[in-house]
Z-matrix of the N, CA and C atoms (Angstrom, degrees):
N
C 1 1.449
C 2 1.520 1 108.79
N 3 1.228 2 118.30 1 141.28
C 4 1.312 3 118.18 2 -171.30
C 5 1.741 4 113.32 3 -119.02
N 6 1.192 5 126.98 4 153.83
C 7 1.562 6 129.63 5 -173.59
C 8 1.432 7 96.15 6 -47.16
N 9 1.493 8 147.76 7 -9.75
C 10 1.170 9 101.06 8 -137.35
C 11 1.606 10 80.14 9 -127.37
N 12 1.626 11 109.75 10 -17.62
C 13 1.826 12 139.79 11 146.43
C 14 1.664 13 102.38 12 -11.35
N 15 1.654 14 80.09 13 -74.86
C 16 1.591 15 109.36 14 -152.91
C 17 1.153 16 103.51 15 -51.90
N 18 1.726 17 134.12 16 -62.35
C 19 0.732 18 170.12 17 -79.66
C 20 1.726 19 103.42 18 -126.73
N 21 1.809 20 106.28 19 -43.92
C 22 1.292 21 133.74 20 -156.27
C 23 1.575 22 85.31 21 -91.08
N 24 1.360 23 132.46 22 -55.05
C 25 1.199 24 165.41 23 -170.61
C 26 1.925 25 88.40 24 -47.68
N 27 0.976 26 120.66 25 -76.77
C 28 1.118 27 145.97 26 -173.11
C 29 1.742 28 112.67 27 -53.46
N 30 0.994 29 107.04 28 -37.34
C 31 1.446 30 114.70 29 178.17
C 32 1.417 31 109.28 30 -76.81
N 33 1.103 32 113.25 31 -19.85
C 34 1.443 33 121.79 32 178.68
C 35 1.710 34 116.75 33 -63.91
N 36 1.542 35 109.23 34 -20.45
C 37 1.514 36 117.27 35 175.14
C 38 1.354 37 102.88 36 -109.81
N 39 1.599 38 104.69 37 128.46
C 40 1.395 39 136.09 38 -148.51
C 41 1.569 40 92.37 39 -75.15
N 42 1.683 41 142.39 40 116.32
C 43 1.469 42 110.80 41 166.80
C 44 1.848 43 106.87 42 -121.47
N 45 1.524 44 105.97 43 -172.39
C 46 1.531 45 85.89 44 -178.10
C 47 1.645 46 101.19 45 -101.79
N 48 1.086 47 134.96 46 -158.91
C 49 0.967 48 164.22 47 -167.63
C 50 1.422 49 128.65 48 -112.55
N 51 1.625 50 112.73 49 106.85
C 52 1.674 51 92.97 50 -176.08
C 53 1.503 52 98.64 51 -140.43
N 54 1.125 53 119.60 52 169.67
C 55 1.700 54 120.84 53 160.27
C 56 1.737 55 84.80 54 -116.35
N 57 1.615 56 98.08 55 153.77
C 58 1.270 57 152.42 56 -162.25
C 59 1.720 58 87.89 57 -117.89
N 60 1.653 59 112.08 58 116.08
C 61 1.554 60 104.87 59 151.93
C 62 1.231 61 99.97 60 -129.58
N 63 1.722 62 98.48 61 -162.73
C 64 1.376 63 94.65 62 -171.61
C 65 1.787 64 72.40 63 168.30
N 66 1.877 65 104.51 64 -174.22
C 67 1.814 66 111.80 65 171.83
C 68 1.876 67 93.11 66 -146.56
N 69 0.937 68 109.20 67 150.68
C 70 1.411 69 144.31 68 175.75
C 71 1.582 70 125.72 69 -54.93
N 72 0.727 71 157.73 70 163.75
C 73 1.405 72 170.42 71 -162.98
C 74 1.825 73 94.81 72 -72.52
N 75 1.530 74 115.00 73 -37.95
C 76 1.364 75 111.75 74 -147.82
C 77 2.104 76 72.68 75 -119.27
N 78 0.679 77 132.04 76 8.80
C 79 1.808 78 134.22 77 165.83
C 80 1.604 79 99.91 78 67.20
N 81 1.566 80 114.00 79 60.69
C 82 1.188 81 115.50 80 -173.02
C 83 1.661 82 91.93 81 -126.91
N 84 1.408 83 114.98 82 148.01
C 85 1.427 84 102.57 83 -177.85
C 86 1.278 85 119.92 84 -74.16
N 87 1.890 86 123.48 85 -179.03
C 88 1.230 87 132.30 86 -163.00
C 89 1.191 88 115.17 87 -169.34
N 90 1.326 89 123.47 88 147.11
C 91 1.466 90 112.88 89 -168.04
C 92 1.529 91 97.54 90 -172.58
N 93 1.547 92 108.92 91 171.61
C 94 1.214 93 112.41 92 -146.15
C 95 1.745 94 99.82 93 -159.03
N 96 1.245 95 150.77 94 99.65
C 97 1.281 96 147.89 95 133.93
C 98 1.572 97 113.54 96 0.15
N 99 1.385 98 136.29 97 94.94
C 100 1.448 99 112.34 98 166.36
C 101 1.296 100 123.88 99 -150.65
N 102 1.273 101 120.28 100 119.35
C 103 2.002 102 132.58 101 -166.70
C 104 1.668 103 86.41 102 -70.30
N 105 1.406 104 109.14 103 -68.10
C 106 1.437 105 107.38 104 -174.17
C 107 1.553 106 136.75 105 -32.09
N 108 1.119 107 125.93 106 37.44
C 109 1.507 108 140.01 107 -168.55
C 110 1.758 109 101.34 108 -115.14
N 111 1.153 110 120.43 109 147.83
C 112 1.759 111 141.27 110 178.80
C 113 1.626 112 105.43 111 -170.31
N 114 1.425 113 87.95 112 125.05
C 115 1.632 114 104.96 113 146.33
C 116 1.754 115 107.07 114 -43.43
N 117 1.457 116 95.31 115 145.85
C 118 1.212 117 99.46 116 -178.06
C 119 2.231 118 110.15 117 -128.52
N 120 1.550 119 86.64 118 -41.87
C 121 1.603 120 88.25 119 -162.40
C 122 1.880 121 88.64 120 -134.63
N 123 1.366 122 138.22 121 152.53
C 124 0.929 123 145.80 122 85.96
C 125 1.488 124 138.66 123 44.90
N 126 1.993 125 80.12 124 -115.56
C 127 1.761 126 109.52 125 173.91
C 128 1.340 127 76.64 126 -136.00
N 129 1.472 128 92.29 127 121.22
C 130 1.072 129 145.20 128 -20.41
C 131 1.697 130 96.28 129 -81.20
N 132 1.410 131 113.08 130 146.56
C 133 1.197 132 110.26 131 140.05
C 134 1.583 133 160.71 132 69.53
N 135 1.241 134 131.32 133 -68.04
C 136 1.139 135 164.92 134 -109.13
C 137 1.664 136 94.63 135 -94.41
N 138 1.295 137 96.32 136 154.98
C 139 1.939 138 118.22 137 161.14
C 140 1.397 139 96.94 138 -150.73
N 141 1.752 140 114.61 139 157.36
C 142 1.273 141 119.12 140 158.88
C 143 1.342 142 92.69 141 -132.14
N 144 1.269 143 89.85 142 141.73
C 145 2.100 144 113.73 143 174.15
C 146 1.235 145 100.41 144 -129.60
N 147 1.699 146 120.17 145 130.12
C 148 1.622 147 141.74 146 168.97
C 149 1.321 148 95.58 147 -85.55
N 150 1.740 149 99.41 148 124.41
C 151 1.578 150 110.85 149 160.16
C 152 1.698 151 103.87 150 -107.43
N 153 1.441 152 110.26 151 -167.74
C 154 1.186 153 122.88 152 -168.51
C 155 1.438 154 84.60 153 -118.89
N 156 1.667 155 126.04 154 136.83
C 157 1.527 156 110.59 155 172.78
C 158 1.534 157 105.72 156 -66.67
N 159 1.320 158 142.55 157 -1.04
C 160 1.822 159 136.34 158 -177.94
C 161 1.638 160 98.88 159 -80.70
N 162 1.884 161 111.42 160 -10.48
C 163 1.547 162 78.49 161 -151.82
C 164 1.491 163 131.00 162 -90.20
N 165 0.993 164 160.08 163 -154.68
C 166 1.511 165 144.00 164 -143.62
C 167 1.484 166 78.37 165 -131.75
N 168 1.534 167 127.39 166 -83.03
C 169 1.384 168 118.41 167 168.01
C 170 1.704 169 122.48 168 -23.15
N 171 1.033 170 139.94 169 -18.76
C 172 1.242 171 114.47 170 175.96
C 173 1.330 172 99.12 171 -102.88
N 174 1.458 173 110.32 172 -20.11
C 175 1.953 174 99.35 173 172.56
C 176 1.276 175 112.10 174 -65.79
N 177 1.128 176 122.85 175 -34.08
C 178 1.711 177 119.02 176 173.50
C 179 1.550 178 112.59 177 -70.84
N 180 1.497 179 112.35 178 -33.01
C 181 1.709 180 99.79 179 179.01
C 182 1.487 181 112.42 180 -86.23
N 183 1.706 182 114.50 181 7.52
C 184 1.175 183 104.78 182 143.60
C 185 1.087 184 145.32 183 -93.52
N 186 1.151 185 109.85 184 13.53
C 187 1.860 186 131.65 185 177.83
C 188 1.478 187 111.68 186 -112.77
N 189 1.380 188 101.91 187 -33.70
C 190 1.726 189 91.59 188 -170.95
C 191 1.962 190 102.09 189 -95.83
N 192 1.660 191 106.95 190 -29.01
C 193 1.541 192 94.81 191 177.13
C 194 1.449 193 95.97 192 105.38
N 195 1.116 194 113.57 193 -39.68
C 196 2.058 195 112.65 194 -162.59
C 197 1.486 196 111.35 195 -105.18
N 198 1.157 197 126.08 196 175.22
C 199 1.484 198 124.99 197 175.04
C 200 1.708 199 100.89 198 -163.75
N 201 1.242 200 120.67 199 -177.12
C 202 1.832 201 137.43 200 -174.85
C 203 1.206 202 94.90 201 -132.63
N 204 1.205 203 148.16 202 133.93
C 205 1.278 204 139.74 203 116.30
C 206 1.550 205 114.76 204 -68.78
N 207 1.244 206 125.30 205 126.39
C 208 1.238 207 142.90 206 -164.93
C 209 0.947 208 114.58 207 -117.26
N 210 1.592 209 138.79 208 52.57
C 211 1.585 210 154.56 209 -179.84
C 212 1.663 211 92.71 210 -44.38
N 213 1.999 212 113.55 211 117.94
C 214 1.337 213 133.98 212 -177.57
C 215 1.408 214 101.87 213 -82.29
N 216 1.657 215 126.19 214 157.21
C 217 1.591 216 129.98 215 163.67
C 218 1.617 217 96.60 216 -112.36
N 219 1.139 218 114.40 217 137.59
C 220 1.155 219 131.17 218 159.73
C 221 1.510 220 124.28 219 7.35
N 222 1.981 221 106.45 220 -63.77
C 223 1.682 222 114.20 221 168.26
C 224 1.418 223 106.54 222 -47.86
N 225 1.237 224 137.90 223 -15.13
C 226 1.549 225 126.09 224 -128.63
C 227 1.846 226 108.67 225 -113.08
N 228 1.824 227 95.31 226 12.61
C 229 1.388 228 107.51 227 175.51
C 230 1.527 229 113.83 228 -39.72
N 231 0.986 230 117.02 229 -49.20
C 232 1.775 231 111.94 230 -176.65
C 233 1.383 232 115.52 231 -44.32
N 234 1.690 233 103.61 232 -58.49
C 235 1.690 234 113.20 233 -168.51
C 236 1.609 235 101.88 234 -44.31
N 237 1.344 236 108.59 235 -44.13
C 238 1.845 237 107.50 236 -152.31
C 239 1.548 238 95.85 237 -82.68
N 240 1.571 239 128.95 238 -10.68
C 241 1.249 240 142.33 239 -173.53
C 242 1.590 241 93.04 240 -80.76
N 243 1.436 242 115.77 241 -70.38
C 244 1.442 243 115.47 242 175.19
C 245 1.231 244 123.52 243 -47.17
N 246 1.401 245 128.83 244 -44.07
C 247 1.558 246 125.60 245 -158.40
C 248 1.736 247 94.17 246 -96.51
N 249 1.230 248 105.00 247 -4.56
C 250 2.281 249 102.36 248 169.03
C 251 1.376 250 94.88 249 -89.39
N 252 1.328 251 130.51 250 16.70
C 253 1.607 252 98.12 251 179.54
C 254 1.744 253 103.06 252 -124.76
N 255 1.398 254 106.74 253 124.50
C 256 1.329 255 114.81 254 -157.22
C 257 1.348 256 120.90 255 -49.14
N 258 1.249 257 162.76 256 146.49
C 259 1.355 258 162.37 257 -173.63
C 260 1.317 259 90.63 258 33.13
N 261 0.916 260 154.42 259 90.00
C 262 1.484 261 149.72 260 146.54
C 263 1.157 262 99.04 261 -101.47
N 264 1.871 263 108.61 262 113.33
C 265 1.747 264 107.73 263 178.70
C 266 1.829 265 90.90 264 -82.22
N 267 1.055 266 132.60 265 24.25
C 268 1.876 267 107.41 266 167.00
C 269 1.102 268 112.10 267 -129.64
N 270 1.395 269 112.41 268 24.86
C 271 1.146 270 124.18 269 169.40
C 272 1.861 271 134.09 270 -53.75
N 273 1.358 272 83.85 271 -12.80
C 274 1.573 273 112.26 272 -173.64
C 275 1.277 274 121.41 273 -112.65
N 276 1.800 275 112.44 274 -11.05
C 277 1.105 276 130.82 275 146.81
C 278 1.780 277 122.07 276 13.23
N 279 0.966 278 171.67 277 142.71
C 280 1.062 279 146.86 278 135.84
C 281 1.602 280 148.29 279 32.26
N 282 2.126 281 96.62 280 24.41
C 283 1.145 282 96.17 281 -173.13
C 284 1.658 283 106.73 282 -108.26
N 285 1.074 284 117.42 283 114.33
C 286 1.715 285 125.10 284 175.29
C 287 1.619 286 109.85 285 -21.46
N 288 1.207 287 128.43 286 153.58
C 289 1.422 288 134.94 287 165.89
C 290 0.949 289 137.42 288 -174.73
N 291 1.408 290 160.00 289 174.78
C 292 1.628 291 135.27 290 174.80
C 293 1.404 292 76.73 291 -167.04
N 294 1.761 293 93.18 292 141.42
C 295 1.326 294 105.49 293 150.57
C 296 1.270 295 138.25 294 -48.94
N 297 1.721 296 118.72 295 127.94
C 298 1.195 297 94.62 296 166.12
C 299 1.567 298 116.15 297 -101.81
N 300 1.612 299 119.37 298 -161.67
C 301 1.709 300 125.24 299 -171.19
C 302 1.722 301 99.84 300 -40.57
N 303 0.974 302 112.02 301 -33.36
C 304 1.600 303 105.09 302 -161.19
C 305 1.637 304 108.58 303 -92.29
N 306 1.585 305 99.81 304 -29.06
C 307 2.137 306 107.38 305 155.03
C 308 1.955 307 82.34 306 99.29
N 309 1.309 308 116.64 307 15.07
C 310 1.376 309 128.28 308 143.72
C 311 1.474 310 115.64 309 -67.64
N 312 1.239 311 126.62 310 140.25
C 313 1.484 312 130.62 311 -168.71
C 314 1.261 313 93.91 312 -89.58
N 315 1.894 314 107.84 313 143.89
C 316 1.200 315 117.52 314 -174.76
C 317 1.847 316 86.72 315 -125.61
N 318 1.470 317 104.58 316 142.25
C 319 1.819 318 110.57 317 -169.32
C 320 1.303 319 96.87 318 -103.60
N 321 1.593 320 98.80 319 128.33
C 322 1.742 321 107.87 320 174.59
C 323 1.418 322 114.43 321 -56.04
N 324 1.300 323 116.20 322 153.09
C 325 1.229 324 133.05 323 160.59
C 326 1.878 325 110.58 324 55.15
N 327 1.459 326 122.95 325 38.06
C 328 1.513 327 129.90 326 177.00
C 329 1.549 328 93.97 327 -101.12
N 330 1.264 329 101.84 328 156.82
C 331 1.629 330 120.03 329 166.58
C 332 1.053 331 110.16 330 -22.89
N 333 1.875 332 126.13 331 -68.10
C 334 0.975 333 137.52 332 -136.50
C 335 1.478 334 106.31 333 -169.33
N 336 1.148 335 122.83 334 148.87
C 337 1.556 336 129.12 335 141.11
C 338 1.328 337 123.75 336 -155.91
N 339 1.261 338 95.91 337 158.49
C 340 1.769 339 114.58 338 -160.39
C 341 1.637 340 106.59 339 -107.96
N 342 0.789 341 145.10 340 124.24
C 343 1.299 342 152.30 341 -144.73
C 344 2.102 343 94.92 342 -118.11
N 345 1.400 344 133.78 343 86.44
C 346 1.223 345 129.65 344 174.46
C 347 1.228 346 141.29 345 -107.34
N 348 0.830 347 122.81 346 126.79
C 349 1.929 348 114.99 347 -172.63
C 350 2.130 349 87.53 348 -94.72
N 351 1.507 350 102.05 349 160.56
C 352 1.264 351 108.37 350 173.57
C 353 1.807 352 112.39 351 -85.65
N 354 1.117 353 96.41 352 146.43
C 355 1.364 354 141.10 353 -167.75
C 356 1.468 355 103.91 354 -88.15
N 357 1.518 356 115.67 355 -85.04
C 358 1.268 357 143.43 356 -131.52
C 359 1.585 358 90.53 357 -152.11
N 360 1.648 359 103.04 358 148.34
C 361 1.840 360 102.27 359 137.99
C 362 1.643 361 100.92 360 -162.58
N 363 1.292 362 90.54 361 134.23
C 364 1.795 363 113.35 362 -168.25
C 365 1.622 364 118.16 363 -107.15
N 366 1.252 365 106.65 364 118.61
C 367 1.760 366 79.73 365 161.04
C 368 1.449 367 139.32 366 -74.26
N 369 1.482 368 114.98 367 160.63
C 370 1.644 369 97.60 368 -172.87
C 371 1.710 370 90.59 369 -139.80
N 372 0.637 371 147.07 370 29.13
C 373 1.563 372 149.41 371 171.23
C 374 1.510 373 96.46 372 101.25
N 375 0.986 374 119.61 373 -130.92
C 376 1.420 375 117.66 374 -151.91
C 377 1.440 376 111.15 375 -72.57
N 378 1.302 377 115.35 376 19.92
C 379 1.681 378 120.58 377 -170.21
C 380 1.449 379 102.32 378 -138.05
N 381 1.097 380 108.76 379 -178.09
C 382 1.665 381 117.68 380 155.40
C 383 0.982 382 124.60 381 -165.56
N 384 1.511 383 115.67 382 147.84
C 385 1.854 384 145.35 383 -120.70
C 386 1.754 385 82.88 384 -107.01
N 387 1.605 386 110.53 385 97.13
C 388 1.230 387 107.36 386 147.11
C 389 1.820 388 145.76 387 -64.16
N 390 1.175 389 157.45 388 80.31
C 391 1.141 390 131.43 389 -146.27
C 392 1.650 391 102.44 390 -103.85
N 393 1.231 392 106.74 391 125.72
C 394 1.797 393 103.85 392 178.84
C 395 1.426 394 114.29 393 -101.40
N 396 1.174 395 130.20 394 137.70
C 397 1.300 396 115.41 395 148.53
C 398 1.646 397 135.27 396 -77.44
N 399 1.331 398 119.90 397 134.85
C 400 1.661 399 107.38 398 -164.04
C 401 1.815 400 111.40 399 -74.97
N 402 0.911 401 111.60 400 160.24
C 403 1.623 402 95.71 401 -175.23
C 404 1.525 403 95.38 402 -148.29
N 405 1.664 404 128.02 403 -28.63
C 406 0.991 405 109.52 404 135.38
C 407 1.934 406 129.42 405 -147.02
N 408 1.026 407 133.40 406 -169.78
C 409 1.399 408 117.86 407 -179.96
C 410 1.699 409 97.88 408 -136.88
N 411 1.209 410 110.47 409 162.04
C 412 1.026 411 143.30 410 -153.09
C 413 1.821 412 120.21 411 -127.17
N 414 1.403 413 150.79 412 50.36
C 415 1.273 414 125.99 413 -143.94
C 416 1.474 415 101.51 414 -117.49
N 417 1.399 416 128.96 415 133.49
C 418 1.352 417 130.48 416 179.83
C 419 1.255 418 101.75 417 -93.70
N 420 1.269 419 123.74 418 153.83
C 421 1.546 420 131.72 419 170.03
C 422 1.505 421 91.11 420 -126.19
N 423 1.383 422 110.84 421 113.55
C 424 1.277 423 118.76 422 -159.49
C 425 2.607 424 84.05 423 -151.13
N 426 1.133 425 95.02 424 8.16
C 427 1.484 426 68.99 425 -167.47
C 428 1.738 427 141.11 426 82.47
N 429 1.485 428 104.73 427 -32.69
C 430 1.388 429 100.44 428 -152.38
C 431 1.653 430 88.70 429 -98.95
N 432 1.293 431 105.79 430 -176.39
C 433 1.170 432 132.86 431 -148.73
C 434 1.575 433 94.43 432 -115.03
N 435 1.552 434 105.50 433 131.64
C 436 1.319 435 120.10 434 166.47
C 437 1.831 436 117.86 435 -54.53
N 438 1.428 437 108.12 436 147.70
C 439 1.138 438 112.32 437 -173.87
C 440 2.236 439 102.73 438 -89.83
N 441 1.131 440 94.31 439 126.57
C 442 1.338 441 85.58 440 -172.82
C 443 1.765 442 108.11 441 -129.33
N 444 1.627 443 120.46 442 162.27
C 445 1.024 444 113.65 443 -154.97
C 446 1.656 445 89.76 444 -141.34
N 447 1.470 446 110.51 445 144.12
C 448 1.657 447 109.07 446 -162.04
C 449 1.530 448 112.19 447 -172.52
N 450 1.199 449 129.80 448 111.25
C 451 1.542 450 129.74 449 -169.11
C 452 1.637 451 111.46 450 71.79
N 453 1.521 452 128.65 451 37.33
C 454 1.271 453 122.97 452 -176.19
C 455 1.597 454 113.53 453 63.44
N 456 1.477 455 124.29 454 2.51
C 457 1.832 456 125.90 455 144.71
C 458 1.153 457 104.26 456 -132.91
N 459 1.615 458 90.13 457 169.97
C 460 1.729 459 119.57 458 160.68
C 461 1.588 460 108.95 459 -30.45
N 462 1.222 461 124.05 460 136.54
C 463 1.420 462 120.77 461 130.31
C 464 1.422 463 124.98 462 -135.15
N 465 1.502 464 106.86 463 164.57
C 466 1.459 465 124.10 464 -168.84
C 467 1.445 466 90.88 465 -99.04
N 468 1.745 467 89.71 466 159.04
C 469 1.541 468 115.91 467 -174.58
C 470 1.553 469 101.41 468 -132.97
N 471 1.592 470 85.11 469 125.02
C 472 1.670 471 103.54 470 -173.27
C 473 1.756 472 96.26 471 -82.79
N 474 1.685 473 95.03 472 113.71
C 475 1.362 474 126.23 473 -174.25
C 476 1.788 475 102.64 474 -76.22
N 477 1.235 476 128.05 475 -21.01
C 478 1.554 477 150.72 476 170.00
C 479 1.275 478 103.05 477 -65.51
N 480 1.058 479 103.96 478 -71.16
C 481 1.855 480 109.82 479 -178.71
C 482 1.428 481 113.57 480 -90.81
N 483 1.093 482 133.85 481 -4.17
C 484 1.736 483 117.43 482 -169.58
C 485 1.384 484 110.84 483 -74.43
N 486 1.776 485 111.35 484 -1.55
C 487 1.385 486 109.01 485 -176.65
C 488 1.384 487 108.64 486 -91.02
């Protein structure tokens, strides 16, 4: 089986969409594109998010300890467009935010966010297995529709039928 196998294989399970923040050594923000996120635990707590070991976001959530999960809505194609593109200093461009308790950026107007300090960190082959604990959450009732990712694009969810 080859990466590119796996890969094809993999796209086949529908996930949602989140940016990953966090701030930097110098307390500048950071963020990160990432499908790879699951509930993990309960009690206590828990999320796991897959980084890439290159990525700039997990070098900062190894200095600061905390992270956001930033659950995307549907409109919110740009953000997850911006925060996938590697070092992009404009990535931060015009996107709303406020600190949250941990002084991790929390993104205006997303589904949801989870506010985490680290847990755990695992290797997983070419990535590594963040585990956060939640400390707090965040949920908008805004209506809209999660941003979801499926066959290598976006797809929409028929709001008619999903019932």
């Amino acid at each position: 089986m080859s990466a590119s196998e796996f890969r094809r294989a993999m796209g086949h399970f529908a996930t949602g969409v989140t940016v990953i923040t966090s701030v930097d050594a110098a307390g500048e923000p950071v963020g990160t594109t990432a499908s790879a996120v699951s509930s993990l635990s309960l009690d206590p707590p828990l999320v796991l998010v897959c980084f890439d070991r290159a990525s700039q976001t997990l070098e900062a959530i190894r200095g600061h300890g905390a992270f956001v999960v930033n659950v995307l809505a549907a409109p919110q194609r740009h953000l997850s467009a911006a925060f996938a593109r590697r070092g992009s200093a404009t990535a931060w461009d015009g996107v709303g935010h406020r600190p949250g308790t941990t002084g991790s950026p929390r993104l205006h107007d997303v589904l949801a966010s989870l506010e985490c300090t680290v847990e755990h960190r695992l290797p997983g082959g070419d990535h590594e297995i963040v585990v956060g604990r939640v400390g707090e959450v965040e949920v908008t009732e805004t209506g809209a529709t999660p941003l979801l990712y499926w066959r290598g694009a976006y797809a929409e969810i028929d709001q008619q039928n999903a019932a």
